[in-house]
C-alpha positions in Angstrom: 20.1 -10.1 56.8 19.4 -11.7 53.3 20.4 -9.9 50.0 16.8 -9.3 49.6 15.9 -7.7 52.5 18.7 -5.6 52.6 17.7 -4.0 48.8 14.4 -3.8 50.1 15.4 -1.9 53.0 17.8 0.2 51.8 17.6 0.4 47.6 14.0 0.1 46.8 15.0 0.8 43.1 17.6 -2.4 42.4 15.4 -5.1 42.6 17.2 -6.4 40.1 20.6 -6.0 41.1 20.9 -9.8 42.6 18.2 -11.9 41.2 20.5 -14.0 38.6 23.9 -13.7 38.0 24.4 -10.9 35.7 26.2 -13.1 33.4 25.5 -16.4 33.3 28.2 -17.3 30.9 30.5 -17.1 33.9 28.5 -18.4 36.9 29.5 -18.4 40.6 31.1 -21.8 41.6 29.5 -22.3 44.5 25.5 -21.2 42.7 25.1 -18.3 44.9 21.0 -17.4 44.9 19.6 -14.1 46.0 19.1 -15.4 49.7 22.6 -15.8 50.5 25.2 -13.4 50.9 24.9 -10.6 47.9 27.6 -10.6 45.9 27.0 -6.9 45.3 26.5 -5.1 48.7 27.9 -2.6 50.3 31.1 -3.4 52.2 30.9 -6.1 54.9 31.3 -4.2 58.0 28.0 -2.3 56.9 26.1 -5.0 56.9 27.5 -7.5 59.4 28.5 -10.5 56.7 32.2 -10.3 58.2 31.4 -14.1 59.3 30.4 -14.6 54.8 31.7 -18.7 54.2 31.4 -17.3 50.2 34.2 -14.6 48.0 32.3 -12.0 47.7 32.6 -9.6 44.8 31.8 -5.7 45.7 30.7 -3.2 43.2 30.8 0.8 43.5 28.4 2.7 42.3 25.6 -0.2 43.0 23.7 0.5 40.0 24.0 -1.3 36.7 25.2 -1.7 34.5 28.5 -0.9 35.4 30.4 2.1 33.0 33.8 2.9 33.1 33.0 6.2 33.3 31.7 5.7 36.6 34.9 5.2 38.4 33.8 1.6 39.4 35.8 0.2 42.4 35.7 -3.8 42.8 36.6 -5.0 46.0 36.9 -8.5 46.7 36.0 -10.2 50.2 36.6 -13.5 51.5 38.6 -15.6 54.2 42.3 -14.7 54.5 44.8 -12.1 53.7 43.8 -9.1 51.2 47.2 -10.1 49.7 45.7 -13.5 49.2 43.9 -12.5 46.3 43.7 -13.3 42.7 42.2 -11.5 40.2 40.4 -13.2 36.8 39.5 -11.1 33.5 37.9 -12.7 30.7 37.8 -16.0 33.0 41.8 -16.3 32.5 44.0 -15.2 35.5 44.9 -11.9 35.2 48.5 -10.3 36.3 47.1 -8.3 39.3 47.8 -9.9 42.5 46.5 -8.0 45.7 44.9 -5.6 47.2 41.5 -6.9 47.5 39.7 -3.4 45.7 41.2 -1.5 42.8 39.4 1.1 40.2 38.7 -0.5 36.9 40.6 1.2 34.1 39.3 -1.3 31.2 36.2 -3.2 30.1 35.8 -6.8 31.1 34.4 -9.5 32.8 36.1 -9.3 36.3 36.1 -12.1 38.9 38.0 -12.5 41.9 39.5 -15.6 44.1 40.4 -16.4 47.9 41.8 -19.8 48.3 39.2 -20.2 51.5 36.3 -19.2 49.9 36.5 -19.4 46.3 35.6 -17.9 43.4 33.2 -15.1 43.3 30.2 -14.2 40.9 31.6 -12.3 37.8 31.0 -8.4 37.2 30.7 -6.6 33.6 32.4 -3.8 33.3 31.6 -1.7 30.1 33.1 1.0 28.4 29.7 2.1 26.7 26.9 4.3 27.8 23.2 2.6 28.7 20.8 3.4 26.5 18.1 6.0 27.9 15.5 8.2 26.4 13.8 6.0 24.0 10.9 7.7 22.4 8.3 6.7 19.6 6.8 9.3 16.9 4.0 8.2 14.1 3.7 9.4 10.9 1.4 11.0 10.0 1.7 12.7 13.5 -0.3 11.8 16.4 -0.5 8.6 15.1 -4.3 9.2 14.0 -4.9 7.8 10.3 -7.9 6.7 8.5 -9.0 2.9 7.7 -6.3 1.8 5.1 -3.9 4.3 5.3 -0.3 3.9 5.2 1.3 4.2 9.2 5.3 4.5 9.9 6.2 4.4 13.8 10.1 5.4 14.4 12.3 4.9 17.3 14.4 6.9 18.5 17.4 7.1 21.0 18.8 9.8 23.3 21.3 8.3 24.6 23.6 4.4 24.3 26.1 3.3 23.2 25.8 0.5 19.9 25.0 -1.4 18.5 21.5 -1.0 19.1 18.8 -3.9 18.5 15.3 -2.4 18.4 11.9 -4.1 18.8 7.9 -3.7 18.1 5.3 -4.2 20.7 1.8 -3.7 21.0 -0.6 -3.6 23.9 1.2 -3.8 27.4 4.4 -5.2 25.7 2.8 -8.5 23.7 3.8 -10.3 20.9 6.8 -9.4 18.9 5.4 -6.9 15.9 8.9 -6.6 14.0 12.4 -5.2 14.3 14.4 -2.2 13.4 13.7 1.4 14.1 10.7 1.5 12.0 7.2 -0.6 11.8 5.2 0.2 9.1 1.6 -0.7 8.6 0.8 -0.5 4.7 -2.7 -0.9 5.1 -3.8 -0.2 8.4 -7.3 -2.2 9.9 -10.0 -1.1 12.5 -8.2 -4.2 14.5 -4.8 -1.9 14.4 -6.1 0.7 17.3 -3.8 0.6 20.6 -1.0 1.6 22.2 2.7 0.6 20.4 6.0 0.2 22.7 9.3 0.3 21.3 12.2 -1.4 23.0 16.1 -1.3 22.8 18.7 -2.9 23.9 22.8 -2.7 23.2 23.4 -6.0 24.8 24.6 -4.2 28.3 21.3 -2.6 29.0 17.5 -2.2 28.3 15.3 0.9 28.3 11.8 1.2 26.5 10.0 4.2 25.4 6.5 5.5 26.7 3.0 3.7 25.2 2.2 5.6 21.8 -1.3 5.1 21.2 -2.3 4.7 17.7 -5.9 5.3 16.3 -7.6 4.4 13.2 -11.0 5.7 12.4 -13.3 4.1 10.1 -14.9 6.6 7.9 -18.8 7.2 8.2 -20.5 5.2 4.9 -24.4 4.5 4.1 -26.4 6.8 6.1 -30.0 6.0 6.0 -33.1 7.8 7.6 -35.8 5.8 9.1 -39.1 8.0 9.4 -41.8 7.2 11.8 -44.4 6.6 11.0 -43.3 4.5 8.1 -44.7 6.0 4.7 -48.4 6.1 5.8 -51.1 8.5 6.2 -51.0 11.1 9.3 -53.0 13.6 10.0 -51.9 17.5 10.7 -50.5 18.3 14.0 -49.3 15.4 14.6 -45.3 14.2 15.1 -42.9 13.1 12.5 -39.7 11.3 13.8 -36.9 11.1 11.4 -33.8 8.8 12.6 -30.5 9.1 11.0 -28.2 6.3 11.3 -24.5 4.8 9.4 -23.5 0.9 8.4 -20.2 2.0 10.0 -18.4 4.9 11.7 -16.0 5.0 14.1 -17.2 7.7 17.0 -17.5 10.3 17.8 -20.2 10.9 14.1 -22.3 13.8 14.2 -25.6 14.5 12.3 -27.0 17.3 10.4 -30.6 17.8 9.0 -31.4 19.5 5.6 -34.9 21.1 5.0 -34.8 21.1 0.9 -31.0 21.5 1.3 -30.9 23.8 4.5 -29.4 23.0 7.3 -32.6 22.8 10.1 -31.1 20.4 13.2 -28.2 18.4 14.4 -27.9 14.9 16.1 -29.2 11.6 14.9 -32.8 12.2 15.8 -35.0 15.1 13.8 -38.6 15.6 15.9 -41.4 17.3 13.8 -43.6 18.2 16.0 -47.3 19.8 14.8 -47.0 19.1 11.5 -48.5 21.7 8.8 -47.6 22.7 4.8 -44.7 24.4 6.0 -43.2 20.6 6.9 -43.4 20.0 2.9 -40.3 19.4 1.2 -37.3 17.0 1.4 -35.3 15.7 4.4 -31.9 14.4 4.0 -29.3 13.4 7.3 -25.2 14.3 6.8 -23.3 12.1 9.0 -19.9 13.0 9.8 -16.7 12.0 11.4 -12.9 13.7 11.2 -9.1 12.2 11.7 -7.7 14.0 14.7 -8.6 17.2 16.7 -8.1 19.6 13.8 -10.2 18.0 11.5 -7.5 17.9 9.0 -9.6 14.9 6.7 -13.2 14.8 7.3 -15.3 12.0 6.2 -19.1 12.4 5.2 -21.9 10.2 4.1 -25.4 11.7 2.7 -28.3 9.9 3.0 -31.1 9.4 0.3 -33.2 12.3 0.4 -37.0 11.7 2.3 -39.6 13.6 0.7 -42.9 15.0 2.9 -45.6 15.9 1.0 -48.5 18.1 3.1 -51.5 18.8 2.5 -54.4 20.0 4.5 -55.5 17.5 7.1 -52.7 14.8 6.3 -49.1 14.3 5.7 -47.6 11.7 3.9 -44.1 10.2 4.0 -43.1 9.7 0.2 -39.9 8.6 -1.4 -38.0 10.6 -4.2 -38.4 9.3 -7.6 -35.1 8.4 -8.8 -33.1 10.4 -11.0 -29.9 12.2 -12.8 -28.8 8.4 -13.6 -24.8 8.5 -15.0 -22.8 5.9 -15.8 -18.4 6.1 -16.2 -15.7 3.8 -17.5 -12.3 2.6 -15.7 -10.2 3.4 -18.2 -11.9 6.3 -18.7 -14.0 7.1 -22.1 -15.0 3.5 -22.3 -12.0 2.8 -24.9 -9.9 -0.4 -24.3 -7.7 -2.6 -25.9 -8.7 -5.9 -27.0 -8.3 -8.5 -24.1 -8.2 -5.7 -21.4 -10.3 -5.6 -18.1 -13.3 -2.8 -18.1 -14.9 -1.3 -15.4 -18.6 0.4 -16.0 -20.4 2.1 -12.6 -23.7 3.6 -12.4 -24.6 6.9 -9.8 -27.5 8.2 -9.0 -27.9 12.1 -8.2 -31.5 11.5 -6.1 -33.9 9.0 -5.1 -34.6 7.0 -1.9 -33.4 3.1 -1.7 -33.2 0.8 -2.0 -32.5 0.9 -5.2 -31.8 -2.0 -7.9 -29.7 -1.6 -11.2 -29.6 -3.4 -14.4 -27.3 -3.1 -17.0 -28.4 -3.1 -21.2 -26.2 -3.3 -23.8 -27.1 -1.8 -27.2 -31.2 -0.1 -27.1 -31.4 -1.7 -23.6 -31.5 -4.9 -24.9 -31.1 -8.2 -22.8 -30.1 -8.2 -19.3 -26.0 -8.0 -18.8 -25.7 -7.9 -15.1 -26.8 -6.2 -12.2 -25.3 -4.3 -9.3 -24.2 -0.2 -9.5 -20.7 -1.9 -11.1 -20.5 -4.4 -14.2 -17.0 -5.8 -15.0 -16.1 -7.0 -18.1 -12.8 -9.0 -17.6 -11.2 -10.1 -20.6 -13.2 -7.6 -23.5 -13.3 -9.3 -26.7 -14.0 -7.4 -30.3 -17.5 -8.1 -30.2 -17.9 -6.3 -26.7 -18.1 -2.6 -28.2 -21.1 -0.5 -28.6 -23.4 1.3 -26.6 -24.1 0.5 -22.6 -27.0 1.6 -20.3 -27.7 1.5 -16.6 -31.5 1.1 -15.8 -32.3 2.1 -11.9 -35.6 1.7 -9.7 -36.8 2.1 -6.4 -39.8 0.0 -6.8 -41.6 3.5 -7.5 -40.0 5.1 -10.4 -37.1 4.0 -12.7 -34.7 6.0 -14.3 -32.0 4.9 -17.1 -28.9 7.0 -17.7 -27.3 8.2 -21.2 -25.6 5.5 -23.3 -22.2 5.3 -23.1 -20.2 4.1 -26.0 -18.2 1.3 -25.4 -14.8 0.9 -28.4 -12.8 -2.4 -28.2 -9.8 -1.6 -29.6 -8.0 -4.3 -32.0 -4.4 -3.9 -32.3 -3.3 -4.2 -35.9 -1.2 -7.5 -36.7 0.5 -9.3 -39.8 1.8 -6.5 -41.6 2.7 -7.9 -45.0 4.0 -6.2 -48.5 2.6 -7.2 -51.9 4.7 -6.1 -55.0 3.5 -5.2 -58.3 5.0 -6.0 -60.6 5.3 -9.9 -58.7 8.8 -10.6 -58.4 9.8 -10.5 -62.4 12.3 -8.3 -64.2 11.6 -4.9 -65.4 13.6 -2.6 -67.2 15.2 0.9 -65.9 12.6 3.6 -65.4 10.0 1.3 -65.4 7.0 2.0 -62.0 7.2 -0.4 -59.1 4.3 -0.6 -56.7 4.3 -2.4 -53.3 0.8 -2.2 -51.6 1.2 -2.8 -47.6 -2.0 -4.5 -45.8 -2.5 -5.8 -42.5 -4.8 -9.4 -41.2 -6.4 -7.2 -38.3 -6.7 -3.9 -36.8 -9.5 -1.7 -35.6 -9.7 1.6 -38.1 -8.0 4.0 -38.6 -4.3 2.6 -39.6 -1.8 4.3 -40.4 1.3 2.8 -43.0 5.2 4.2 -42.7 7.2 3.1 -45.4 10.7 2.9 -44.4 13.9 2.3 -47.1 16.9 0.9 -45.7 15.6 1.6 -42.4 14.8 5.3 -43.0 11.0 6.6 -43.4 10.7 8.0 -47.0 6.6 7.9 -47.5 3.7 7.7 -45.5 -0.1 5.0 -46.7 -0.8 1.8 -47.6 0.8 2.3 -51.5 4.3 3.2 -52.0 4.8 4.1 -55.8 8.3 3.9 -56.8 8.3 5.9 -60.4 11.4 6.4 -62.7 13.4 3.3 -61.3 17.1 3.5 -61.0 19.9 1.9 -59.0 19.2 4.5 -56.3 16.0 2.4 -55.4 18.5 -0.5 -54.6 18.1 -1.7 -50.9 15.2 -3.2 -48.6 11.4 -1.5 -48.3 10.1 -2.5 -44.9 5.7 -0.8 -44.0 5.4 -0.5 -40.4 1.2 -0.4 -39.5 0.0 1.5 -36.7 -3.1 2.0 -34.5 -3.8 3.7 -31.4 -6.2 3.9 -28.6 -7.7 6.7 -27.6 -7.2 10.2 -29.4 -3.8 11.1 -27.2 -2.8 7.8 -28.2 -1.7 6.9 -24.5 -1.1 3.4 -25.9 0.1 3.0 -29.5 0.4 -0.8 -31.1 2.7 -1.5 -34.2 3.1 -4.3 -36.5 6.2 -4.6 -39.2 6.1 -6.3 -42.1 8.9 -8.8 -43.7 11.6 -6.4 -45.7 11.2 -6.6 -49.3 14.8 -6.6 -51.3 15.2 -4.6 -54.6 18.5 -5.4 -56.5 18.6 -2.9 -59.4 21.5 -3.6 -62.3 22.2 -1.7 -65.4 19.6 -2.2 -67.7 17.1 -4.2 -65.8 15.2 -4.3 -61.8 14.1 -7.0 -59.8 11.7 -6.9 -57.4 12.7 -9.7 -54.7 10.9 -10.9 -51.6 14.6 -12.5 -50.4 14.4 -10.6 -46.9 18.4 -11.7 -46.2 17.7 -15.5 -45.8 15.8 -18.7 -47.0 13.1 -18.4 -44.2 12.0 -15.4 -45.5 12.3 -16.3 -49.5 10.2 -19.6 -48.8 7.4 -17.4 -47.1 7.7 -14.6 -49.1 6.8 -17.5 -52.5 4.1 -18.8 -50.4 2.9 -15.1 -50.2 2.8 -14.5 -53.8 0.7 -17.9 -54.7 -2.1 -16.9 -52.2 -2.0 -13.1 -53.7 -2.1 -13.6 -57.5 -5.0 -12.0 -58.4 -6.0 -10.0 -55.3 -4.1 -7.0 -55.7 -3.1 -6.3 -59.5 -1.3 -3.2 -58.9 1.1 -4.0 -62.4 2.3 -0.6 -63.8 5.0 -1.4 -66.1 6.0 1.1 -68.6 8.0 0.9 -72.1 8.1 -2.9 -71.2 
């Protein structure tokens, strides 16, 4: 009887057991396959293989792998004496000699030898426990999430001993998704739907955990209702059919009708049957879908309302003029630093589409763009003022409220004129230094700082009554802000100006510590001679 048939017959669960070597890194000399003698059978007699031309090498328990802590017994058969054989661990010859079966005290690679027959396949024996129990979990739980949400699947062990390797699979055990006990999907697609596998190994054994099946649902967006008959005359008592319908959903979606914002009828179909006044009014279709069985997140898409208008004899199927036209800035209040990005979007509260929008910029002037969205990308200072958002059905137009659009420009080039420029003046005589920046959107604020330390606040800093206590540097630090919490505040310091007071006599130096400074400083004072006379001298 082959090795097959008898695992077939008599183990229907180790199919495994003898088709390869277990580890190849040691193979059988003489290339056993799985249709000669079994190198892990029961014992000979059993099974009649007493005539075996091959060393056999005998495993109890059959299962693998084989654990220590299974008492595993190895018995070795072949031609000649028990006494006659030699024992290998780790492929060297090891110091047992004889009997042919022992219980395995240590983990190894065990192989035996009969000078007859040969060497026999090699058995591993280890000390660790198979892994088992593998399980997967999602989160958020259920593995239910909506389209672009952030997915985590974990895996989990019960029991095995490490180290463990870990890895992703997806539908029936595919292509190789990642490694590690977590896979995370940062932005999960409608293509990201099936069933996930996890599987471990710890080098000895294999075990893989139960399908999770993951589902993401694609909320419901731009319902429409299609009326029948399509906007034309129809006389009373006759039948109105209003369909409902989404771009895209993921099922199951359910509808509900609103009779001038009363809910009437559910499904995708609304039948008015025998039309009279009390038809009048406006239609509009909810469609909605929900994340798992409890509805924790529910998703819902209105439709443009559908207006019937009755009157005796005939019905008509009119749109709804648009209106309640608003338009919003990202960042919000329209306010933006010079060079930012600027978002502007324009909502409608009713009317039925299609619609079109335009966007105006200052009285509605000429045409900036259209769309519900214009993007200004890099805003320059030129780009503030008032924008508006025109919208139209083809029946009625609506424009929304202007909203005022401020470009921001950070102030820059803060520079220090003194008065008098840079010549002596006597003890108690008034110095002046007037602080003024190149650009900046109003208002600006000045901080006069001496010797590092704020000691006055605007663009003048009148210095009265001078005496060697005014000795040091005078620095004006400009400042502008955008927005009225000032959530981003811009700052622009000016060159330090030097004072060097002696007995008897000031100066008023621009020599901010080096020549650098001194040579611009003198260029300074030739483009300013004139332009800001701001000269008090006293008992000079």
């Amino acid at each position: 009887m082959s090795c097959l048939s008898m695992r077939w017959l008599q183990f229907p669960n180790l199919r495994d057991i003898c088709a390869t070597p277990v580890y190849p890194s040691y193979p059988s000399p003489h290339g056993a396959t799985c249709t000669q003698p079994c190198p892990f059978s029961l014992p000979a007699q059993t099974l009649g293989l007493t005539g075996a031309q091959t060393t056999q090498l005998l495993v109890e328990p059959l299962w693998r792998p084989a654990v220590l802590w299974d008492w595993v017994t190895l018995t070795c058969q072949g031609l000649g004496t028990a006494g006659a054989t030699t024992w290998y661990k780790g492929g060297v010859p090891w110091e047992r000699k004889g009997p042919d079966n022992f219980t395995v005290t240590g983990s190894g690679i065990y192989q035996c030898y009969r000078h007859d027959t040969g060497f026999s396949f090699t058995v591993k024996v280890s000390d660790g426990v198979p892994v088992s129990g593998v399980s997967v979990w999602a989160q958020p739980p259920g593995g239910q999430v909506a389209l672009g949400d952030h997915l985590v699947l974990s895996c989990a062990v019960a029991k095995g001993t490490g180290p463990l390797s870990f890895t992703w699979h997806w539908r029936d055990l595919g292509a190789l998704l990642g490694i590690g006990p977590h896979l995370e999907l940062h932005h999960t697609g409608d293509n990201d739907s099936g069933h996930y596998h996890c599987r471990v190994s710890n080098g000895d054994s294999v075990a893989e955990s139960f399908p999770l099946d993951v589902t993401v649902l694609v909320p419901v967006t731009n319902a429409t209702i299609t009326p029948s008959p399509l906007s034309h005359q129809v006389h009373t008592g006759d039948n109105v059919t209003l369909c409902c319908s989404v771009q895209v959903g993921s099922a199951p979606v359910t509808f509900t009708w609103l009779h001038d914002g009363q809910e009437v009828a559910w499904g995708p179909i609304l039948e008015l049957g025998d039309i009279d006044v009390g038809h009048s009014g406006t239609y509009q279709c909810v469609a909605t879908n929900q994340l798992g069985q409890d509805g924790h997140r529910v998703f819902r898409a209105r439709s443009p309302e559908v207006a019937l208008e009755v009157t005796p004899g005939s019905l008509w199927v009119t749109g709804v003029p648009v209106s309640g036209v608003s338009v919003w800035a990202q960042p919000p209040g329209g306010q933006v630093a010079l060079g930012d990005h600027l978002v502007l979007s324009c909502a409608v509260a009713k009317g039925t589409g299609p619609l079109s929008f335009t966007w105006h910029w200052r009285d509605l002037g000429a045409l900036l763009g259209i769309g519900p969205h214009l993007e200004l990308h890099h805003t320059g200072d030129n780009d503030s003022g008032h924008y508006h958002c025109r919208v139209s059905n083809g029946d009625s137009v609506a424009e929304s409220f202007p909203l005022d659009v401020t470009v921001l420009v950070p102030v820059t080039n803060a520079t220090i004129t003194p008065s008098p420029l840079s010549h002596q003046v006597h003890t108690g005589d008034n110095v002046t230094l007037c602080c003024s920046v190149q650009v900046g959107s109003a208002p600006v604020t000045f901080t006069w700082l001496h010797d590092g330390q704020e000691v006055a606040w605007g663009p003048i800093l009148e210095l009265g009554d001078i005496d060697v206590g005014h000795s040091g540097t005078y620095q004006c630090v400009a400042t502008n802000q955008l927005g009225q919490d000032g959530h981003r505040v811009f700052r622009a310091r000016s060159p330090e100006v030097a004072l060097e007071v002696t007995p008897g006599s000031l100066w008023v130096t621009a020599v901010a510590v080096n020549v650098g400074r001194t040579l611009l400083f003198l260029a300074l004072l030739l483009a300013v001679i004139g332009g800001c006379h701001c000269w008090h001298h006293q008992g000079g």
